[in-house]
gemmi code that builds the backbone of each chain (N, CA, C; Angstrom):
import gemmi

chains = {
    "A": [
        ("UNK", (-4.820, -2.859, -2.313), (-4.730, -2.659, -3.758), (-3.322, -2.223, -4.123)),
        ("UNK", (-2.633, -3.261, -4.991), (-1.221, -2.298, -5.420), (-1.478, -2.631, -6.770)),
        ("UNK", (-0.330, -1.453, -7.415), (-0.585, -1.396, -9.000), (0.464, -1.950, -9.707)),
        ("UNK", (0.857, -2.907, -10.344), (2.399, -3.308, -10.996), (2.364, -3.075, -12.636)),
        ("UNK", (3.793, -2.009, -12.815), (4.270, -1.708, -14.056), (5.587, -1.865, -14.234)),
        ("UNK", (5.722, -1.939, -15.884), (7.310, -2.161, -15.726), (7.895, -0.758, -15.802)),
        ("UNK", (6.944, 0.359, -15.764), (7.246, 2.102, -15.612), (8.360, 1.911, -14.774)),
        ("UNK", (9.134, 3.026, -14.672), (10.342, 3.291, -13.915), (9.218, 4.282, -12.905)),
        ("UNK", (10.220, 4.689, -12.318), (9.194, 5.514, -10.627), (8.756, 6.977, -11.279)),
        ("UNK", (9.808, 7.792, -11.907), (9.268, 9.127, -12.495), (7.812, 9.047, -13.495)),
        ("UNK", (7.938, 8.107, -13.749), (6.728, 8.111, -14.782), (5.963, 7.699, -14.287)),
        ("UNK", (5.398, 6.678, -13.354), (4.938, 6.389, -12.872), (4.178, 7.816, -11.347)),
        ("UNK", (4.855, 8.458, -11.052), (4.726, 9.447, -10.205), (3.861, 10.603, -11.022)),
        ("UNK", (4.928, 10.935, -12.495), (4.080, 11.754, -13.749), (2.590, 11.445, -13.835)),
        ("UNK", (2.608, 10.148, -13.572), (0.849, 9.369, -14.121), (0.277, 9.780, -13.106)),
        ("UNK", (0.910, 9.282, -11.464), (-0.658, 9.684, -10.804), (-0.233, 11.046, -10.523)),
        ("UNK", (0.140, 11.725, -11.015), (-0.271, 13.491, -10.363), (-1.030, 13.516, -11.761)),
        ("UNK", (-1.242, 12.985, -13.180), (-1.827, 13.369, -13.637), (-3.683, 13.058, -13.294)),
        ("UNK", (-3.150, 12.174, -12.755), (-4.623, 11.583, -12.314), (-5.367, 11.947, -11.254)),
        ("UNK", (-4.530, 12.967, -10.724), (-5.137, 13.793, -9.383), (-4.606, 13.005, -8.546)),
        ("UNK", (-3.471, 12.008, -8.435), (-3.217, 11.232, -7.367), (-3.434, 9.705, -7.122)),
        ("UNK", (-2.746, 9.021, -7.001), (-3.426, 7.831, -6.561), (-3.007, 7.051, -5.105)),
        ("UNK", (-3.922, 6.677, -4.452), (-3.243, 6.952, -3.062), (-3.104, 5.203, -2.735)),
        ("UNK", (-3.062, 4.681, -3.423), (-2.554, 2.899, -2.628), (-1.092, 3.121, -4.200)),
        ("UNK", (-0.625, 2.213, -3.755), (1.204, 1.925, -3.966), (0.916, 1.211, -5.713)),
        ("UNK", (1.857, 2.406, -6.488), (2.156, 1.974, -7.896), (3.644, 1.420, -8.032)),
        ("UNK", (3.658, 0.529, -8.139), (4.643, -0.373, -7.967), (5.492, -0.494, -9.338)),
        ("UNK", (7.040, -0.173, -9.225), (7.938, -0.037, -10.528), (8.313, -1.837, -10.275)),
        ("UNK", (8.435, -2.328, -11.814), (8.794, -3.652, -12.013), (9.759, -3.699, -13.061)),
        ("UNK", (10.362, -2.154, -13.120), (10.962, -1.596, -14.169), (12.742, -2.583, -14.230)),
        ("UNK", (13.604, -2.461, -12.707), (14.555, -3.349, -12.814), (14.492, -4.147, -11.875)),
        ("UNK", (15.433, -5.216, -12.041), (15.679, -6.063, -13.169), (14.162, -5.981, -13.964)),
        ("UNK", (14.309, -5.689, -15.101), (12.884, -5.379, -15.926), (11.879, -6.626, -16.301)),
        ("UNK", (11.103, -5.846, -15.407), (9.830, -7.141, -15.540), (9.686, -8.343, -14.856)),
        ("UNK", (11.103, -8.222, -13.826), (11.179, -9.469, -13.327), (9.733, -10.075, -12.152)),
        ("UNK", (9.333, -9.194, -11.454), (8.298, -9.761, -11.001), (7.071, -10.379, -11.813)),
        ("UNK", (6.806, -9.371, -12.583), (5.713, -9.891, -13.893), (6.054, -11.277, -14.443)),
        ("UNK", (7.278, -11.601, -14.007), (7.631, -12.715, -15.207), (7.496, -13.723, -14.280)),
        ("UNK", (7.770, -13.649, -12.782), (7.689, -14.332, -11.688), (5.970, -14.888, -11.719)),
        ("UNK", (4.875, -14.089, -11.967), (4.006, -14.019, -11.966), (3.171, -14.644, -13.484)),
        ("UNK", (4.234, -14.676, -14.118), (3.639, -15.236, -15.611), (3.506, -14.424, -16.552)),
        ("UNK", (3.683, -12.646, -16.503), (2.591, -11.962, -16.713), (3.530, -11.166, -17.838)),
        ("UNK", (4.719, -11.537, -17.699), (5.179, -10.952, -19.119), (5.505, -10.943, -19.999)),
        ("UNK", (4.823, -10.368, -21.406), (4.573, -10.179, -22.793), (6.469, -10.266, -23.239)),
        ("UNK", (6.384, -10.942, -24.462), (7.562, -10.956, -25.157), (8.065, -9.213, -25.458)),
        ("UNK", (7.043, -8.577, -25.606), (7.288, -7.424, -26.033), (7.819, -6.464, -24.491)),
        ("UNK", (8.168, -7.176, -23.506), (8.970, -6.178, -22.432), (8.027, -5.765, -21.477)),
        ("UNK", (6.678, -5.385, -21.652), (5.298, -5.185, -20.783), (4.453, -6.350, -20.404)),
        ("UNK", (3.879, -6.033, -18.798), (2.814, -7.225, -18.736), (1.450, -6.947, -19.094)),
        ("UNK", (1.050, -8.250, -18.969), (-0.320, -8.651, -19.499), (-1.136, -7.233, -18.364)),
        ("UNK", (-2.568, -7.341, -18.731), (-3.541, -6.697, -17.671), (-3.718, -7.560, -17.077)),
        ("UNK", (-3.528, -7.928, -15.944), (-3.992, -8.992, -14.992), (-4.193, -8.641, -13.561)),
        ("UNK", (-5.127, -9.582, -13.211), (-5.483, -9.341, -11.631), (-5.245, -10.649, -10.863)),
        ("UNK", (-4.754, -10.703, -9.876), (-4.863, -11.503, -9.034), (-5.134, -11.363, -7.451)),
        ("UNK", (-5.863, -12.022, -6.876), (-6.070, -12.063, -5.230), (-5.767, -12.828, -4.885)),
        ("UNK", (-4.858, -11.649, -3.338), (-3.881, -12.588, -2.779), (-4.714, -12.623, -1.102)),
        ("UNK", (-5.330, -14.121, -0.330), (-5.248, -14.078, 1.076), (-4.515, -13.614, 2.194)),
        ("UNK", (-5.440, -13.152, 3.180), (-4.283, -12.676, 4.089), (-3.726, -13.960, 4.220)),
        ("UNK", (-3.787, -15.299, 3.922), (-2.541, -16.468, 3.962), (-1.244, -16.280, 2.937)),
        ("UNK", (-1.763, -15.307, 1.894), (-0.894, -14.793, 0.748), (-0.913, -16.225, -0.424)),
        ("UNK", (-1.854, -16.763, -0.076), (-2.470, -17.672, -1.063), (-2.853, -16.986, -2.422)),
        ("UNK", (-2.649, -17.528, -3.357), (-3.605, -17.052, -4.573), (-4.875, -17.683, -4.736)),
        ("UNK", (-5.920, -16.927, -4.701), (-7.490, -17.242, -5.081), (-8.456, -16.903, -6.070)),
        ("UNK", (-7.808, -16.013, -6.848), (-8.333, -15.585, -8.422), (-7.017, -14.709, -9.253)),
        ("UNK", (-7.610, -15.494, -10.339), (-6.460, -15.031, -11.430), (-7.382, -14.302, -12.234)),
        ("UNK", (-7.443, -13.041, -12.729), (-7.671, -12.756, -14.604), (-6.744, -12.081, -15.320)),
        ("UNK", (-6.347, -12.750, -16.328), (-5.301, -12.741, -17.263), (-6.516, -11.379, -18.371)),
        ("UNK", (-6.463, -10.377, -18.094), (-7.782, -9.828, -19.177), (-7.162, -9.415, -20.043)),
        ("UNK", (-8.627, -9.415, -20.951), (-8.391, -8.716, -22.478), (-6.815, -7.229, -22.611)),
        ("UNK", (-5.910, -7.301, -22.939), (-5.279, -5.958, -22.782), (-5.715, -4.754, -23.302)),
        ("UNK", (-6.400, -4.815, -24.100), (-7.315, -3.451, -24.828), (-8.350, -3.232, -23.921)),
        ("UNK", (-8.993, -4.155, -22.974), (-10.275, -3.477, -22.353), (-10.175, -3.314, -20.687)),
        ("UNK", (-10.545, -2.289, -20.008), (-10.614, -2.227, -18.841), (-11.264, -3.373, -17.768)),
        ("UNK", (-10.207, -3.699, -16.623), (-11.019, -4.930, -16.235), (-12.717, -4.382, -15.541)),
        ("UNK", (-13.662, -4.653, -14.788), (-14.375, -3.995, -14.466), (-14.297, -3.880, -12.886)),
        ("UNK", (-14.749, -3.262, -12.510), (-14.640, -3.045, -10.963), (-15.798, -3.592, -10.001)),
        ("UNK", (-16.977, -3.750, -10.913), (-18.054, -4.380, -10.577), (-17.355, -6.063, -10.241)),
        ("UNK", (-16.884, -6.519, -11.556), (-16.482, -8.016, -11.061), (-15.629, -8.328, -9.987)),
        ("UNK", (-15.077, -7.383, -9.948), (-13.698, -7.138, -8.907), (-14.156, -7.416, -7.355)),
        ("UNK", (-15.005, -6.909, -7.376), (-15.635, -6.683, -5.771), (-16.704, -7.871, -5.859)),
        ("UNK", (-17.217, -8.118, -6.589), (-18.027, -9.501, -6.474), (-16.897, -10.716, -6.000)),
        ("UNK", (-16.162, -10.609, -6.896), (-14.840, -12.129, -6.350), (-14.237, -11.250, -4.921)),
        ("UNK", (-14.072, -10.319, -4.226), (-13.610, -9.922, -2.908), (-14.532, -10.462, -1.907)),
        ("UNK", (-16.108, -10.544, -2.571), (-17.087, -10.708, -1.884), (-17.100, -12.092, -1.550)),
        ("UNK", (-16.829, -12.997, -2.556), (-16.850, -14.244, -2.508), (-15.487, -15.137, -1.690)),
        ("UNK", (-14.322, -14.323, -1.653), (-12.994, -14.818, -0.896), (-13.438, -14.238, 0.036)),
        ("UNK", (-13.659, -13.218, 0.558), (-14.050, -12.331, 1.955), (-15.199, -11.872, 2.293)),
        ("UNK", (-16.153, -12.440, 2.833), (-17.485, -11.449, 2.342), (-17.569, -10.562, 3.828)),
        ("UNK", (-16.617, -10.560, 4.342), (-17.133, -9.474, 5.578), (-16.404, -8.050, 4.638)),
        ("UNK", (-14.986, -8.750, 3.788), (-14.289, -7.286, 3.982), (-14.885, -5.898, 2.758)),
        ("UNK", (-15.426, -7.025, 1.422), (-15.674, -5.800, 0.761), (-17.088, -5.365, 0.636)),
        ("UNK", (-18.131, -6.411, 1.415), (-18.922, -5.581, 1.783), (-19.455, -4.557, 3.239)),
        ("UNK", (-18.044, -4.593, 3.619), (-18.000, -4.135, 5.081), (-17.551, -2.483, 4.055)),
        ("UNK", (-16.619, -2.185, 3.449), (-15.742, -1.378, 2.895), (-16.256, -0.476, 3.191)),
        ("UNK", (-17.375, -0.010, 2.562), (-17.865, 1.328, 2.079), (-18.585, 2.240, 3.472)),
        ("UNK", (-19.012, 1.280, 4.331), (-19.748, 1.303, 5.990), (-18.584, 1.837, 6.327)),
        ("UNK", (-17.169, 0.952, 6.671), (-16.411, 1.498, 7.292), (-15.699, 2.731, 7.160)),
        ("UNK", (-15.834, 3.146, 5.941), (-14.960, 4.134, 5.615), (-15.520, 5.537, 6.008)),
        ("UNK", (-17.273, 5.291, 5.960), (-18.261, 6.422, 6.094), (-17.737, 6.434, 7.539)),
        ("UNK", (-17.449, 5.535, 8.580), (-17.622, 5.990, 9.630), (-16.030, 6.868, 9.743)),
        ("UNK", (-14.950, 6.159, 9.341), (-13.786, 6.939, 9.300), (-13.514, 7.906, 9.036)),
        ("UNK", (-14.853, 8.367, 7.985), (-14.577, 9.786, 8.265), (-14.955, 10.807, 9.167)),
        ("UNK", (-15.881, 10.286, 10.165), (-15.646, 11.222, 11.132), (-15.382, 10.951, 12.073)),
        ("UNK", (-14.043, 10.164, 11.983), (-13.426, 9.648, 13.600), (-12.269, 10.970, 13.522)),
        ("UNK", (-12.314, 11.280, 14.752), (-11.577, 12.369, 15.198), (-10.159, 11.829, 15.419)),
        ("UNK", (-9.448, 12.903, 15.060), (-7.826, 12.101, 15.254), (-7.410, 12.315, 16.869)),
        ("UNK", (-6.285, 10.933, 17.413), (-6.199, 10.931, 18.414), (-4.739, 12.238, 18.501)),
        ("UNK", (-4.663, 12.520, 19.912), (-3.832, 13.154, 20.229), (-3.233, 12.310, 21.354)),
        ("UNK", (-1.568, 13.338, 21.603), (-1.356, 12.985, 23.111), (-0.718, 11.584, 23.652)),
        ("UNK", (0.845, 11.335, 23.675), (1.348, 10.383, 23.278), (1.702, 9.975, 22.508)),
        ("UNK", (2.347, 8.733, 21.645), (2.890, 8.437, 20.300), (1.885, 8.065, 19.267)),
        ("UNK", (1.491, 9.031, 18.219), (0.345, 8.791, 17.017), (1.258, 8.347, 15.799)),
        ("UNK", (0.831, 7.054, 15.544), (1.594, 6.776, 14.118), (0.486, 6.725, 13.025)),
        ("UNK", (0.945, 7.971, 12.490), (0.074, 7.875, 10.793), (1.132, 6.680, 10.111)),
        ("UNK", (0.054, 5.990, 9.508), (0.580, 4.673, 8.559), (-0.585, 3.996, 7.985)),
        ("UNK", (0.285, 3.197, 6.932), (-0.992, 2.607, 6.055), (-0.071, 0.807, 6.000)),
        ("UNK", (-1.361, 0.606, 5.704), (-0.949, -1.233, 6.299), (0.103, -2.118, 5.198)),
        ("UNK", (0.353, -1.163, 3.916), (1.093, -1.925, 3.498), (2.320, -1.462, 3.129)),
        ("UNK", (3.070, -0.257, 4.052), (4.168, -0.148, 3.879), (5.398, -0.459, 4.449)),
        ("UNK", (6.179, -0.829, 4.118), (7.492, -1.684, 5.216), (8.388, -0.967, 6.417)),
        ("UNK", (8.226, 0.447, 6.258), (8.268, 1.579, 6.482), (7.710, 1.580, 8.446)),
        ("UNK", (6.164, 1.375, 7.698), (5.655, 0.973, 8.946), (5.633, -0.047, 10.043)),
        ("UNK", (5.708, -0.983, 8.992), (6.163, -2.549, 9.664), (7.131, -2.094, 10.349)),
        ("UNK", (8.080, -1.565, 9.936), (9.669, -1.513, 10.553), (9.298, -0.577, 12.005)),
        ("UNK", (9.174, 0.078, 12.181), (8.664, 0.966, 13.142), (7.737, 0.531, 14.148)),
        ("UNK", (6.592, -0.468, 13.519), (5.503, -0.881, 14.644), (6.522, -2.112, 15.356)),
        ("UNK", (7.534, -2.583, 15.353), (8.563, -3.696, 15.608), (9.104, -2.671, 16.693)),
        ("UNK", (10.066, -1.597, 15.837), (10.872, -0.568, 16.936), (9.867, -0.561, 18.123)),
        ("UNK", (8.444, -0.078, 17.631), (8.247, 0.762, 18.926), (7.941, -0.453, 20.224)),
        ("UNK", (7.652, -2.076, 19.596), (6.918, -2.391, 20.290), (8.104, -2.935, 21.162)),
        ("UNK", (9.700, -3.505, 20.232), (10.719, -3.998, 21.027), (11.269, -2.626, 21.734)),
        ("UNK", (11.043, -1.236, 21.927), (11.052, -0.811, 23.143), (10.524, -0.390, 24.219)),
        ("UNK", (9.174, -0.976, 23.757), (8.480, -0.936, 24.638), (7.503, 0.307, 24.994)),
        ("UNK", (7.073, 1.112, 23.903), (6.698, 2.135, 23.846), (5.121, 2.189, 23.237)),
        ("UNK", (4.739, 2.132, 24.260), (2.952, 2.804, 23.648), (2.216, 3.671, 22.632)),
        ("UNK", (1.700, 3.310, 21.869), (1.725, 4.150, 20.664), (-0.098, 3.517, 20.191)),
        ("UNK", (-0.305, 4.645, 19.330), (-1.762, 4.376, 18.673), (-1.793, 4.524, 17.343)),
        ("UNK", (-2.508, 3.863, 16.392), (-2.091, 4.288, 14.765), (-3.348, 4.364, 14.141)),
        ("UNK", (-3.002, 5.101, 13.488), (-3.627, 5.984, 11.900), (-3.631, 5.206, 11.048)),
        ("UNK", (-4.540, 4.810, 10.613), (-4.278, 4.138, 9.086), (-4.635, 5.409, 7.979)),
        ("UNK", (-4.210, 5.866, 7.108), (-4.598, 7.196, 6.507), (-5.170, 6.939, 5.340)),
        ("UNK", (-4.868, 5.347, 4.870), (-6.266, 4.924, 3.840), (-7.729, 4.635, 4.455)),
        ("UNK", (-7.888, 4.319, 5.971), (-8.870, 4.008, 6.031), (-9.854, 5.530, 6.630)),
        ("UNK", (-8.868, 6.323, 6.873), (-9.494, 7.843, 7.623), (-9.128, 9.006, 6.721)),
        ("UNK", (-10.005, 9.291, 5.896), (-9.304, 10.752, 4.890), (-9.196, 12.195, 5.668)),
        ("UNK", (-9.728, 12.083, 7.164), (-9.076, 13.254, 7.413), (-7.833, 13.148, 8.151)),
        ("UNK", (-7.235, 11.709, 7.995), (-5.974, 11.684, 8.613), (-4.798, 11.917, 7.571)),
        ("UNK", (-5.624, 11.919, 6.495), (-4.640, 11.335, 5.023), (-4.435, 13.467, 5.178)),
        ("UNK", (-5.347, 13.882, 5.255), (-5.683, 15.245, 4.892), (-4.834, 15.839, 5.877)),
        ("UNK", (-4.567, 15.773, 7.271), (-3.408, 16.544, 8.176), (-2.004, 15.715, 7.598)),
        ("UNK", (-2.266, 14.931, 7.449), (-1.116, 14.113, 7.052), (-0.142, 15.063, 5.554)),
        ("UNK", (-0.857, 15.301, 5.016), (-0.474, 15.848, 3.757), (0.019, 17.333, 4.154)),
        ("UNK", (-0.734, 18.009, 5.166), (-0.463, 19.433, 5.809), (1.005, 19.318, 6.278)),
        ("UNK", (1.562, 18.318, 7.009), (2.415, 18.360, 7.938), (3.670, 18.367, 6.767)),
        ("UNK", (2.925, 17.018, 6.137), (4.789, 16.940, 5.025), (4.584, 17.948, 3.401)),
        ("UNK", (3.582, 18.604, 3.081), (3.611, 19.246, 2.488), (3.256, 18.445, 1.177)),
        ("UNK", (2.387, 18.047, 1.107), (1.600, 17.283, -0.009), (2.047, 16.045, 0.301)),
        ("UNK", (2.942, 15.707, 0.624), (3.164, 14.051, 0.309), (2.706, 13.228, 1.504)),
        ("UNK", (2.613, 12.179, 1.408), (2.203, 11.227, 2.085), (3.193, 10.336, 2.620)),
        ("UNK", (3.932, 11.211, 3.564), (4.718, 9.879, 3.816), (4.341, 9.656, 5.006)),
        ("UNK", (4.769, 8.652, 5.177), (4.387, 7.104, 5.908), (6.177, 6.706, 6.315)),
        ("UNK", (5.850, 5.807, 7.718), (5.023, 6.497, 8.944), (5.414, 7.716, 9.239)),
        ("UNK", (4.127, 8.776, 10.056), (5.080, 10.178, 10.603), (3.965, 10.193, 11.685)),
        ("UNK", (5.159, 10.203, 13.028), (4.432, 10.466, 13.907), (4.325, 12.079, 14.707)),
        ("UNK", (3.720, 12.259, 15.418), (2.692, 13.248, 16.419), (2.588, 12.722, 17.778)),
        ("UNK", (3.870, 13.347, 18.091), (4.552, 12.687, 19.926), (4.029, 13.824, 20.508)),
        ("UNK", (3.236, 14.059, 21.503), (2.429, 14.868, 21.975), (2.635, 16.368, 21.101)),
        ("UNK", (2.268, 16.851, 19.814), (2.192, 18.279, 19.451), (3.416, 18.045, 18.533)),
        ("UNK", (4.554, 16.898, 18.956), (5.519, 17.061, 17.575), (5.385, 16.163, 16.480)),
        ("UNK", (5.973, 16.655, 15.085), (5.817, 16.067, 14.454), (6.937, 15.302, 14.138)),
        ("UNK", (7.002, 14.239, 13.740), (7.926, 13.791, 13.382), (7.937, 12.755, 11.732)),
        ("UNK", (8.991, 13.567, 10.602), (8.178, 12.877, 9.418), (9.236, 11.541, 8.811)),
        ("UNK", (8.772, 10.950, 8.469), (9.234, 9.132, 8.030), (9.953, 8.611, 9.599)),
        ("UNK", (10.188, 7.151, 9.380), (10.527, 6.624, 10.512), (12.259, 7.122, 10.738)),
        ("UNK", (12.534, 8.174, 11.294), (13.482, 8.760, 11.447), (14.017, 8.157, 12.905)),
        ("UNK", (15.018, 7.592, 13.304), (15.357, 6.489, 14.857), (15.620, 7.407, 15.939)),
        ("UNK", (16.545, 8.628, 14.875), (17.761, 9.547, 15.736), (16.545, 10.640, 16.241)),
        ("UNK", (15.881, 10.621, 15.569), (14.771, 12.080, 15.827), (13.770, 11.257, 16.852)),
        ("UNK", (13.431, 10.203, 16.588), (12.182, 10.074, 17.508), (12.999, 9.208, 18.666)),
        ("UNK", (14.376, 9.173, 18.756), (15.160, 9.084, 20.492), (14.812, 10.224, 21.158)),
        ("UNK", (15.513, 11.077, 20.228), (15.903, 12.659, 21.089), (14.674, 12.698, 21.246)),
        ("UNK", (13.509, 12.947, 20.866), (12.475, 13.470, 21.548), (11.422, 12.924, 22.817)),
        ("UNK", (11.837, 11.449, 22.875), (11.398, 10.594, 23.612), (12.242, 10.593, 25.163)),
        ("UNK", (13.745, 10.958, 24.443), (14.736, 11.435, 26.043), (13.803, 12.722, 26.025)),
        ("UNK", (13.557, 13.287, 25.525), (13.026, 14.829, 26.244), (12.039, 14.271, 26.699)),
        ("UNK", (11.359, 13.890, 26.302), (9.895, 13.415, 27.070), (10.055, 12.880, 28.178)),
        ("UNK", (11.315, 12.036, 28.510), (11.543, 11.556, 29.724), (11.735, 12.382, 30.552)),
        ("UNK", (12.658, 13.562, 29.955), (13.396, 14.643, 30.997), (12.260, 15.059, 31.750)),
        ("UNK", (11.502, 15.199, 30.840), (10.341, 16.564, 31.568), (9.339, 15.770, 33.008)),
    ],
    "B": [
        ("UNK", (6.945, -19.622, -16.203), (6.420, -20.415, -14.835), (4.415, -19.378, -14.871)),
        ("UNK", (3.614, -20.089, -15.191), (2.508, -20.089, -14.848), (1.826, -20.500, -13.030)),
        ("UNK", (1.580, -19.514, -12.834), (0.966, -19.779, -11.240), (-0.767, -20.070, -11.534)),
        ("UNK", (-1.119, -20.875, -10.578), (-2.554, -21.264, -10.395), (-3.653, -21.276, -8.881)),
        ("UNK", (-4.601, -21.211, -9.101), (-5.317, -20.418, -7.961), (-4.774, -21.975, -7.299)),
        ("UNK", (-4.889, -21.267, -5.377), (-4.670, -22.359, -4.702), (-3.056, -21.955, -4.633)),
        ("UNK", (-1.934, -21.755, -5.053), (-0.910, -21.498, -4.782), (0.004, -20.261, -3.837)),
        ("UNK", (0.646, -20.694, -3.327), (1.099, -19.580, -2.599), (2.257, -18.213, -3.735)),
        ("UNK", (1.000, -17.276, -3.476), (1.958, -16.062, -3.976), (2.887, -15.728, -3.954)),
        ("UNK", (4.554, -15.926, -4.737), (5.836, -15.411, -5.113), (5.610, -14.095, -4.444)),
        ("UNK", (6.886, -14.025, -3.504), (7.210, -12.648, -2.961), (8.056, -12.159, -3.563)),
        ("UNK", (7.814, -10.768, -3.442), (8.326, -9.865, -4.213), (8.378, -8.837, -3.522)),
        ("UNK", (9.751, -7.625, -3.340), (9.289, -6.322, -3.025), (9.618, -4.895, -3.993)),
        ("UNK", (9.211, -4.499, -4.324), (9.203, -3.351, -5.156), (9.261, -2.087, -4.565)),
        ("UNK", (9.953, -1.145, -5.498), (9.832, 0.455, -5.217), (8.334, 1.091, -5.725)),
        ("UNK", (7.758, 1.939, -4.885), (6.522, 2.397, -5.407), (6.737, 4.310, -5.530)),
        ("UNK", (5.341, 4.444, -6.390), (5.270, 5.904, -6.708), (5.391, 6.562, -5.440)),
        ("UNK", (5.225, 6.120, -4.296), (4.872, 6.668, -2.716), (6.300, 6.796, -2.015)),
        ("UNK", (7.448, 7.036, -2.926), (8.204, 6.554, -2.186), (9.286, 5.504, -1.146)),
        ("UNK", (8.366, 4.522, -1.231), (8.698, 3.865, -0.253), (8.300, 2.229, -1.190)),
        ("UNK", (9.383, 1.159, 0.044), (9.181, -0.056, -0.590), (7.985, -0.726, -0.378)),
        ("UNK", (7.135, -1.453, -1.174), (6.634, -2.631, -0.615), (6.620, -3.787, -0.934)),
        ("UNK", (6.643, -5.001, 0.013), (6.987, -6.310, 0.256), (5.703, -6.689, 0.325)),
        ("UNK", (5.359, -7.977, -0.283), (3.982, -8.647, -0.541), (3.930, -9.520, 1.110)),
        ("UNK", (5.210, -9.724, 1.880), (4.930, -10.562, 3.093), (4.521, -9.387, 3.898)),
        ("UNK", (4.722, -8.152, 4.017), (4.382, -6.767, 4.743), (2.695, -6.992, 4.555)),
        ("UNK", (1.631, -7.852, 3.985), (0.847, -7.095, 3.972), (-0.347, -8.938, 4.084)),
        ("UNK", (0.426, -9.754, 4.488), (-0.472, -11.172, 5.721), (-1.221, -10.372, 6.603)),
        ("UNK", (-2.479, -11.482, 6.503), (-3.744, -10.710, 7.280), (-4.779, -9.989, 6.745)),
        ("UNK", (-4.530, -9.222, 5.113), (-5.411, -8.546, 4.285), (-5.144, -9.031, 3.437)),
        ("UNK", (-6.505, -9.345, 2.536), (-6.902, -9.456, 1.057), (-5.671, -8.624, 0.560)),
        ("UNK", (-4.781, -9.076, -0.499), (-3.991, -8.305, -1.820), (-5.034, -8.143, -2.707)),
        ("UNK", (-4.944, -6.975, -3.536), (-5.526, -7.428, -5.667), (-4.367, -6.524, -5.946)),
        ("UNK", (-3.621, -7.635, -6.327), (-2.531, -7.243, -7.108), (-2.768, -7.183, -8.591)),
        ("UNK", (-2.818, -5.534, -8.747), (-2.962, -5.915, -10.380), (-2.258, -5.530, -11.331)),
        ("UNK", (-1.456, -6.010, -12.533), (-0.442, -5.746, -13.677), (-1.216, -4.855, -14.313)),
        ("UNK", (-0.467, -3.920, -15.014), (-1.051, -3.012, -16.126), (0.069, -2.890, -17.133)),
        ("UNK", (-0.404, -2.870, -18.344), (0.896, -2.955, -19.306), (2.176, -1.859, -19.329)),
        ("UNK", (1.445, -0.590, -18.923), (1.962, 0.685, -19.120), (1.366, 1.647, -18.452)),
        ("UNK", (2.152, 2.661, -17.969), (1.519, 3.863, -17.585), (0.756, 4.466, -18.745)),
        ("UNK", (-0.526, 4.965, -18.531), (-0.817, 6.145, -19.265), (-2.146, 5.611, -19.975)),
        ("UNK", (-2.084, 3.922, -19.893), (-3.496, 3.104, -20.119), (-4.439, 2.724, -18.638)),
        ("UNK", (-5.526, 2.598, -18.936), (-6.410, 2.415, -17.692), (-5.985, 1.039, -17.010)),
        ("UNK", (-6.401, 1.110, -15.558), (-6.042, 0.440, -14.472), (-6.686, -0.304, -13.986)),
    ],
}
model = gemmi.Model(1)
for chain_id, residues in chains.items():
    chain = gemmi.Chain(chain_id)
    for i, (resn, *xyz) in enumerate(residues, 1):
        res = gemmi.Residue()
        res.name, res.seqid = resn, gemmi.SeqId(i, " ")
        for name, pos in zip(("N", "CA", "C"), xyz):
            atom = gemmi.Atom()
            atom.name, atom.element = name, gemmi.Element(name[0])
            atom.pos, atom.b_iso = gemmi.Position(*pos), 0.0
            res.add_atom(atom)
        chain.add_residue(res)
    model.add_chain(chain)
structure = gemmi.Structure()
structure.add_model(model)
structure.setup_entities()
């Protein structure tokens, strides 16, 4: 799920703390202004886009468009019916899987990467670790809320992505210079 | 430029509220719902 506005990032940040948070990616389309929206069709003469939804395949195909009403909320009921119909394992798998995620115990002991599947952040890092060859296990922290929940302990409310937990250390965003040095120590010992 | 189902999704990567970038090719393999909203501060 990502969210696209032509909001700049502060306001956008203003919105979800007002909202108690929102934990998948609100996306600024603010500069060049609007340009993705417009890429997409989706923007109004007046500088803002339309309400619209679209689903994208993991081929990154498009498979449903709604251009909706802008005064009315799209519904969430329809939403998951068309997920059901492009995917029917994933969104009626959703709600099963998540019950069980929450009581999967977090791993320890070795390289733990908290991450969530759609940040580049992570991408970039699951590449590092794998072109050096380094063993590692990952967190998705949307799909496990008590990973999202230590996760938030360590960096102090925020969620950043990736931060790993090299046996007991922490280590927060994909930092190169920090997670060498600690990996030569790991060797030393 | 109007897009239509059946087409391959325009990449794009954006700055998000989270900090961090995301790239629509970062995320092959899972369902997207990418969805526009006019403005902050209206429902989603």
């Amino acid at each position: 799920m990502l969210g696209v506005s032509v909001d700049h990032i502060p306001c956008l940040k203003a919105w979800a703390e007002s909202l108690g948070g929102i934990h998948y990616p609100l996306l600024s389309d603010f500069w060049p202004h609007g340009a993705v929206s417009k890429l997409y069709g989706v923007l109004r003469p007046e500088g803002y886009s339309e309400r619209a939804i679209f689903i994208i395949d993991g081929f990154g195909i498009i498979r449903y468009i709604d251009i909706h009403d802008i005064d009315s909320q799209p519904s969430n009921e329809d939403l998951r019916k068309e997920l059901r119909r492009i995917d029917p394992k994933v969104a009626s798998g959703m709600p099963h899987e998540q019950q069980n995620a929450k009581n999967e115990a977090l791993p320890s002991g070795g390289i733990v990467m908290y991450c969530t599947k759609w940040c580049s952040d992570c991408r970039r890092a699951r590449d590092w670790l794998k072109t050096n060859n380094l063993e590692y296990r990952e967190v998705d922290i949307d799909a496990n809320p008590r990973a999202a929940e230590q996760l938030k302990q360590w960096t102090g409310g925020k969620r950043v992505t990736p931060t790993f937990d090299i046996d007991g250390t922490i280590v927060i965003d994909f930092d190169v210079q920090k997670l060498n040095e600690i990996l030569k120590e790991r060797l030393a010992r | 430029m109007k897009l239509e189902i059946g087409q391959p999704a325009p990449e794009f990567t954006l700055p998000s509220h989270l900090d961090k970038f995301v790239s629509l090719r970062d995320l092959r393999g899972t369902n997207v719902v990418l969805t526009f909203f006019p403005m902050a501060w209206t429902p989603i």
